[in-house]
N, C-alpha and C positions, 0 to 999 in steps of 0.2 A: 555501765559506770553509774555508781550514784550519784544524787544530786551535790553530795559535797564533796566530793572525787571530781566531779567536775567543773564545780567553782575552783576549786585548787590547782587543776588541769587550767583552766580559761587564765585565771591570775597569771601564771607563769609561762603560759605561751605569753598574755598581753605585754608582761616583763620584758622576755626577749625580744615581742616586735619593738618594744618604745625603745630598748638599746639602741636597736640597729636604726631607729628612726630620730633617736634628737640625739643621740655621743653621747659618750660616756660620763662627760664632765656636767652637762645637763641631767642624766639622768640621776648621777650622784646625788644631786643638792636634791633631786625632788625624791629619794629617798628609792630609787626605783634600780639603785646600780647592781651589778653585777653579780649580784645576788642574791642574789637568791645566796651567794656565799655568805651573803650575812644577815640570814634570817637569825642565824642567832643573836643579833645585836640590831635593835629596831632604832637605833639610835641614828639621828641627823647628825652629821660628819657637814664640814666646813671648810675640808681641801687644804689649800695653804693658810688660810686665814683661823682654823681650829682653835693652834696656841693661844689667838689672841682673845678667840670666841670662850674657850674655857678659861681662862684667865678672869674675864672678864665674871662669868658666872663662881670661880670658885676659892676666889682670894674673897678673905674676911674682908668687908668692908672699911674696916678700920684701920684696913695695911694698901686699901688698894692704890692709893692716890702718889704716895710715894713709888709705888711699881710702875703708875701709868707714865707720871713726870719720868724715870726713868730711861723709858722706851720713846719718848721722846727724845732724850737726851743723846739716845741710842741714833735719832734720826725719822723716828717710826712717824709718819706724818700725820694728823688729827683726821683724816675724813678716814684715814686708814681705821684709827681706833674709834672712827661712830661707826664704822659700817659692822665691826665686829661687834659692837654692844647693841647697835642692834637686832643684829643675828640670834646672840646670845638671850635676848628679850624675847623675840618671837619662839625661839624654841622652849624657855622656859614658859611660858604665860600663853601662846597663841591666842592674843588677843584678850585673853579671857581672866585679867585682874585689874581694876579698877585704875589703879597707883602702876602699873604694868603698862599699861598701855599708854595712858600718860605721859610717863619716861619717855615711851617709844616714840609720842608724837613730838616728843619737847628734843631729841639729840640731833635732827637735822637742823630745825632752828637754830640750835647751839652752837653747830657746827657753822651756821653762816652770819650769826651774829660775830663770831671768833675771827671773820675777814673784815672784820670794821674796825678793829681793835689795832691799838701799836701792836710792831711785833712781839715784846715781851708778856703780854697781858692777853696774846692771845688763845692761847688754852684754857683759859678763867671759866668760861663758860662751856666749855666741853669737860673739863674737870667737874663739875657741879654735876651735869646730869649723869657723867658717869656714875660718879658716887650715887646719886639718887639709885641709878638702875643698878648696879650691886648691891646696895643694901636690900631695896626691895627684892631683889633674886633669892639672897640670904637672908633675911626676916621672912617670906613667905615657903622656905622650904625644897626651893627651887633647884639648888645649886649642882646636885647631881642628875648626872640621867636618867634615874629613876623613876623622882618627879617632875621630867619635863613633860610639857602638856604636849610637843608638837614631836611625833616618830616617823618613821616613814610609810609613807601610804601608796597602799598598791592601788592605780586606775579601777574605774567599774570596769564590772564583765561588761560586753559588750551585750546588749539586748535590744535589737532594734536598731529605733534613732539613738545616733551617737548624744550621749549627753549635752546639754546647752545651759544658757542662765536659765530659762525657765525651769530647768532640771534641778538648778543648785535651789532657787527661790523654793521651791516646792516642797525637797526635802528639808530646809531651814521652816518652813510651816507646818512639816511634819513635826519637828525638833530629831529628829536624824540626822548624826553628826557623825554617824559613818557614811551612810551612803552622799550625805550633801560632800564629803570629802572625798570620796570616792570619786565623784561623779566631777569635781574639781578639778582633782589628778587626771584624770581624762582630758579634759581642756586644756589641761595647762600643758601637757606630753606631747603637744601638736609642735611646743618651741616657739609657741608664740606671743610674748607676755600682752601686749596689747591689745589681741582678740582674746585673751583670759581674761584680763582686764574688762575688757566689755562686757562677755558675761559675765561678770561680777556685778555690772551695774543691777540686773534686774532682781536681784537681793537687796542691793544699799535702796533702790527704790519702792521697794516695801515699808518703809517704815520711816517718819521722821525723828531722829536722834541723833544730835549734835556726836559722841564720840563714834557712832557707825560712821557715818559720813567721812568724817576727819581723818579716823583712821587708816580706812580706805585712801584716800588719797596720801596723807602724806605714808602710805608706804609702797606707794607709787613714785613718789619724789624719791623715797629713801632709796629707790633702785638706782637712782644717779650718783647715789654713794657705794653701794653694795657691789651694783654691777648686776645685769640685767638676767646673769645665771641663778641667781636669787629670788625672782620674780613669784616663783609656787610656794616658797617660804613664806616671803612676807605679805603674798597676799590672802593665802587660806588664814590668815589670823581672821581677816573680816568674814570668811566662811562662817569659824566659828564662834566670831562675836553675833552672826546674825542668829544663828541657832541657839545661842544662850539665851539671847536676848528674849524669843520665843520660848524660850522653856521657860524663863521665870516670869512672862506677863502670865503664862498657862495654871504655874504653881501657883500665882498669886491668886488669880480669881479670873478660872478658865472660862465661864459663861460670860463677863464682861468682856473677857477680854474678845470673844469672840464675834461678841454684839458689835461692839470696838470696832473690828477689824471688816465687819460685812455691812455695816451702816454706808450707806450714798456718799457722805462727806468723808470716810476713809482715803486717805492716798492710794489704797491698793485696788479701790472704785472708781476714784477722782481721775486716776493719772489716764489709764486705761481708753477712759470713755473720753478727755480733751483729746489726746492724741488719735482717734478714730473721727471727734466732731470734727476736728479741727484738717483731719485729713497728713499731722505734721509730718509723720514717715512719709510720704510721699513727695511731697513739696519740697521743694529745694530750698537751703537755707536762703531768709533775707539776709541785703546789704545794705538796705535804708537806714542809713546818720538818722541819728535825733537830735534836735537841741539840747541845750540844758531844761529847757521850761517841762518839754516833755520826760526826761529821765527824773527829775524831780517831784513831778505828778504821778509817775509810775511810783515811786518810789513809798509818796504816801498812800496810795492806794495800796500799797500791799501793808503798809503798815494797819492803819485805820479797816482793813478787811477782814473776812474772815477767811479761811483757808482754803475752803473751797471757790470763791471768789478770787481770791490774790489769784491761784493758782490756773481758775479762766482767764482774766486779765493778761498774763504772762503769754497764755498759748493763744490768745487772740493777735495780741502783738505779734508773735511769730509767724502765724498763719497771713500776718498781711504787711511781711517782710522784713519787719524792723531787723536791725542787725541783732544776732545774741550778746553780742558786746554790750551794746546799750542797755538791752535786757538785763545781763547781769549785774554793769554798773547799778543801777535801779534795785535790784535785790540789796545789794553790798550795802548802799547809801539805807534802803530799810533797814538792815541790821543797824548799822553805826548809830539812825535815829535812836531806837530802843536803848540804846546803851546811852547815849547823852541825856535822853528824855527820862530814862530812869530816876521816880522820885526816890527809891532808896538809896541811903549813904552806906550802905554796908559794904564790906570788901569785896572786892569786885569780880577775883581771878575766877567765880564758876557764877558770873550773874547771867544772867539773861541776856544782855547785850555781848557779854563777851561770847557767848555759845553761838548766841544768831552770827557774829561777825565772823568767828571760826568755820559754823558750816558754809554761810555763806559763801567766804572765798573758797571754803573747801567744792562746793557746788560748781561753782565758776570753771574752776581749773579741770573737771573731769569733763564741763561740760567742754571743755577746749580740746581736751586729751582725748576724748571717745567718738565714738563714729557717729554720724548723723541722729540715728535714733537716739541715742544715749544722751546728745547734746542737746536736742529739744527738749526731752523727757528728766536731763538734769534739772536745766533750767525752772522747768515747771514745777518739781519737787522742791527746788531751791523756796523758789517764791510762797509753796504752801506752807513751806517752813517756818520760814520768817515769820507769818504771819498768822493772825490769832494770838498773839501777847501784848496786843496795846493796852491792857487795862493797867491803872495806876503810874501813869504818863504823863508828866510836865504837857502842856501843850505848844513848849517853844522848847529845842534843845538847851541847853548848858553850849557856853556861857551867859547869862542875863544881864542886863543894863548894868544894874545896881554890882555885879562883881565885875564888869570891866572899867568902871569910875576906879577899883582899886588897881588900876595897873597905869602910871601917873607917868612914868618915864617911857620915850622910845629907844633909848639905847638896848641894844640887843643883850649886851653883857648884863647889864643891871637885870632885864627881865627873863633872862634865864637864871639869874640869882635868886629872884621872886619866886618863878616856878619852883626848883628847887626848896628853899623853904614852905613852902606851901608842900610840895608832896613828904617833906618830913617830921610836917604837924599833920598831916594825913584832911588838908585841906583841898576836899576835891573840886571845889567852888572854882578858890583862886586859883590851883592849877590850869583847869580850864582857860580863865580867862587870861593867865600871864599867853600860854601857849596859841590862843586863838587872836590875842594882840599881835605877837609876835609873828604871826602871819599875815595878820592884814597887813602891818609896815612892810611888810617884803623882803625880809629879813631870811637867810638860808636856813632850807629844813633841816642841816646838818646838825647845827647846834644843838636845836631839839632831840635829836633823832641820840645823839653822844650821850645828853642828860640823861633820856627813857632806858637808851642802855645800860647804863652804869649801875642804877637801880632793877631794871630785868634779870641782870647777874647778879645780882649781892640779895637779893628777893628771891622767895617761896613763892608768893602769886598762885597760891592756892592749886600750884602746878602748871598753873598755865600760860605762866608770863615767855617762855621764851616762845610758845607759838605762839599765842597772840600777839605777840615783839612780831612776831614772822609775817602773820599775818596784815600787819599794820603797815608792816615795810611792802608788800607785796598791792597793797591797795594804795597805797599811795602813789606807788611808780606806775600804777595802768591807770587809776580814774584821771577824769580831765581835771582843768585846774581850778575849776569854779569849786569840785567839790573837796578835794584832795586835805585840804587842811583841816576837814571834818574829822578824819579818822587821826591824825595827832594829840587833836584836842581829846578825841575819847581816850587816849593812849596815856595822856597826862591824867587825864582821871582816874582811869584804874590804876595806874602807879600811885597816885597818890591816895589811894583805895586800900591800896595793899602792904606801904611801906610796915616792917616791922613785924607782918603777922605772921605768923606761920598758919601750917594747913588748915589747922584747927581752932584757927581763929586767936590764936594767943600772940600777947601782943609783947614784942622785946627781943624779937628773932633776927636773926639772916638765917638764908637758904643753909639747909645740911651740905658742908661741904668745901663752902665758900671760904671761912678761914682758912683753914690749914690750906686750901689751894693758894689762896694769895702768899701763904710762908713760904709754901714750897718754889715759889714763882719767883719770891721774892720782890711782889708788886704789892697795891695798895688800893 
């Protein structure tokens, strides 16, 4: 038998074992069913959810909104129609368009911003991103099978050791996007989404970059919409956002990027050699409480450091117990700094503080989600993250003396009126300080939290208002209370960063979308 008689040999025995090992209904989604009957058709199939997954991709954009309000009308429930979009996201783009992924990270936020909401206004902001993620499926070409980037992929041949992350990590540094998928479908065939999961960490830990990180997770979260037979879908997208991402540092300028990547102060050197100083795979997680005094000193020290440093800082703390909770709060609060201390006034939806706070919580949540190792070595990736961007930094956050002198009343109504004017003169000063008043009086974070929304739907946010909405709401409800009013205050700023603009910096906008959804709704 030749050698490629019996790669074609190996593939379809491995077919048949992983039938008989994860059911049919698994193997379906991860593209591995029954056929071999449909090799003629490489296309990802969606079971009962299809209708809604191609709907989703192949109505014109400018008919979809009244078909989705329909099917609601029909009963069809909203987490139903994000899991299908999706679905429909991942198979079109697999991770791998800018504006595409995006979408993808911004429809769970949407979907849980839409439970805060009266009941009639609640689809406002799942209407919005669906538009978003149609148009973009149909403006980039997407809409058919043909150009969907994600098919179905048959497991590696077995050779040896069974595939692992360090498997996926390897081929994504080769830029091999068949084999790092390959070798994927392998892990994922086990029916385990949570040990797939894990190996996927040691790819996201390769490299720091706010939409790796992000993505990765929330399409881990997105499983609690989808449903956990979904799980090889939506997580080879981050397969091959890590592989692109590798090819185009390569194409740009292969010998830097190389230097880059094998320099001491690298994370793919950094991470590596803390986790061996420090002994942390070994060691059993700490449970040592910090104070505030301590979480707040962690917190500048990762700010004020450099990467290689935050990143010791972090694994020293763990090696001598601290809780990773505290740990993380301490990253979170570094990100939040950069974002308040930011002396630019520009819009804010892809600044620097918004990115660090994104991956930040995104870091947190995996480090919670994944097993031992992946939870230390999150952690530490978090903190090298963060840090290394203090240059051109206020040395006290937002709000400053001089703008809380302008916040003169304590009634809560009046100073959410403040705020409000202020984020619609795109006053990110006095935002700050109405929202950072308003909490010092003790006043309920609701109020707040109803205003930021109102504007995260009816706003572009340069794309990223409904996860950072998501993100805000998520940091707020675990840090303690000393710091917790910091991440609103930042929430008021970039709102008020961004009213008005669209992606492109143009100023006189709402979100695409957003009218005709409120006609259709009949809200306001």
């Amino acid at each position: 038998m030749n050698q490629t008689s019996r790669r074609n040999f190996m593939a379809d025995v491995g077919k048949g074992m992983l039938l008989a090992s994860v059911g049919s209904a698994l193997a379906s989604e991860m593209g591995l069913a029954t056929g071999m009957a449909a090799e003629a058709s490489k296309g990802l199939n969606f079971g009962s959810l299809e209708p809604l997954v191609s709907l989703m991709q192949q109505t014109p954009s400018d008919k979809l909104l009244p078909v989705v309000v329909k099917e609601i009308q029909k009963g069809t429930e909203l987490k139903t129609l994000v899991a299908a979009a999706a679905l429909a996201n991942a198979r079109a783009f697999g991770g791998q368009d800018y504006i595409g992924f995006h979408t993808f990270m911004a429809l769970v936020p949407a979907w849980h911003m839409s439970k805060e909401l009266p009941e009639a206004q609640r689809p406002l902001p799942v209407l919005k991103v669906l538009y978003r993620n149609t148009w973009r499926i149909q403006d980039s070409g997407h809409q058919d099978h043909e150009h969907e980037t994600l098919h179905q992929i048959a497991a590696a041949e077995p050779a040896g050791a069974a595939p692992t992350g360090e498997t996926v990590r390897e081929c994504s540094r080769k830029v091999d996007f068949d084999s790092a998928e390959q070798a994927f479908a392998a892990i994922s065939a086990k029916g385990q989404p949570g040990e797939a999961f894990n190996h996927l960490q040691y790819a996201m830990q390769d490299e720091v970059d706010v939409h790796r990180v992000v993505l990765a997770w929330r399409a881990w979260d997105t499983l609690n919409v989808t449903g956990m037979e979904h799980a090889h879908t939506l997580l080879r997208q981050s397969v091959r956002y890590c592989v692109q991402s590798e090819k185009y540092q390569c194409e740009r300028d292969k010998p830097a990027h190389e230097a880059r990547v094998n320099s001491i102060s690298h994370v793919r050197n950094v991470l590596p050699k803390l986790l061996d100083q420090y002994q942390l795979v070994s060691k059993p997680m700490g449970t040592r409480r910090m104070d505030d005094a301590w979480v707040e000193s962690m917190s500048n020290t990762i700010v004020t450091s450099n990467r290689e440093r935050a990143a010791d800082a972090v694994a020293a703390a763990l090696a001598d117990g601290v809780s990773p909770d505290d740990v993380g709060e301490a990253i979170s609060l570094a990100a939040n700094s950069l974002l308040l201390r930011d002396t630019a006034a520009r819009t804010h939806g892809d600044s620097k503080g918004v990115h660090a706070s994104d991956s930040a919580n995104a870091w947190r949540h995996i480090a919670q989600a994944s097993n031992h190792r992946n939870a230390v070595a999150s952690l530490i990736v978090g903190a090298y993250h963060t840090a290394g961007q203090g240059g051109d930094l206020h040395k006290q956050p937002l709000p400053f003396a001089d703008h809380l002198e302008k916040i003169t009343t304590e009634d809560p109504a009046a100073i959410l009126k403040q705020a409000e004017g202020a984020i619609r003169e795109n006053n990110q000063t006095l935002a700050c300080a109405a929202v950072h008043r308003y909490g010092q009086l003790g006043h309920a974070p609701r109020g707040v939290f109803d205003l930021m929304l109102k504007y995260a739907i009816s706003e572009d946010g340069r794309l990223h208002a409904e996860k950072y909405y998501r993100t805000v709401s998520e940091e707020f409800a675990t840090l303690r209370s000393a710091f917790k009013w910091r991440e609103l205050t930042a929430l008021a700023r970039v709102t008020a960063s961004s009213f008005a603009y669209d992606r492109l910096d143009k100023h006189g906008f709402r979100a695409p979308g957003y009218d005709e959804a409120c006609k259709l709704l009949g809200v306001s």
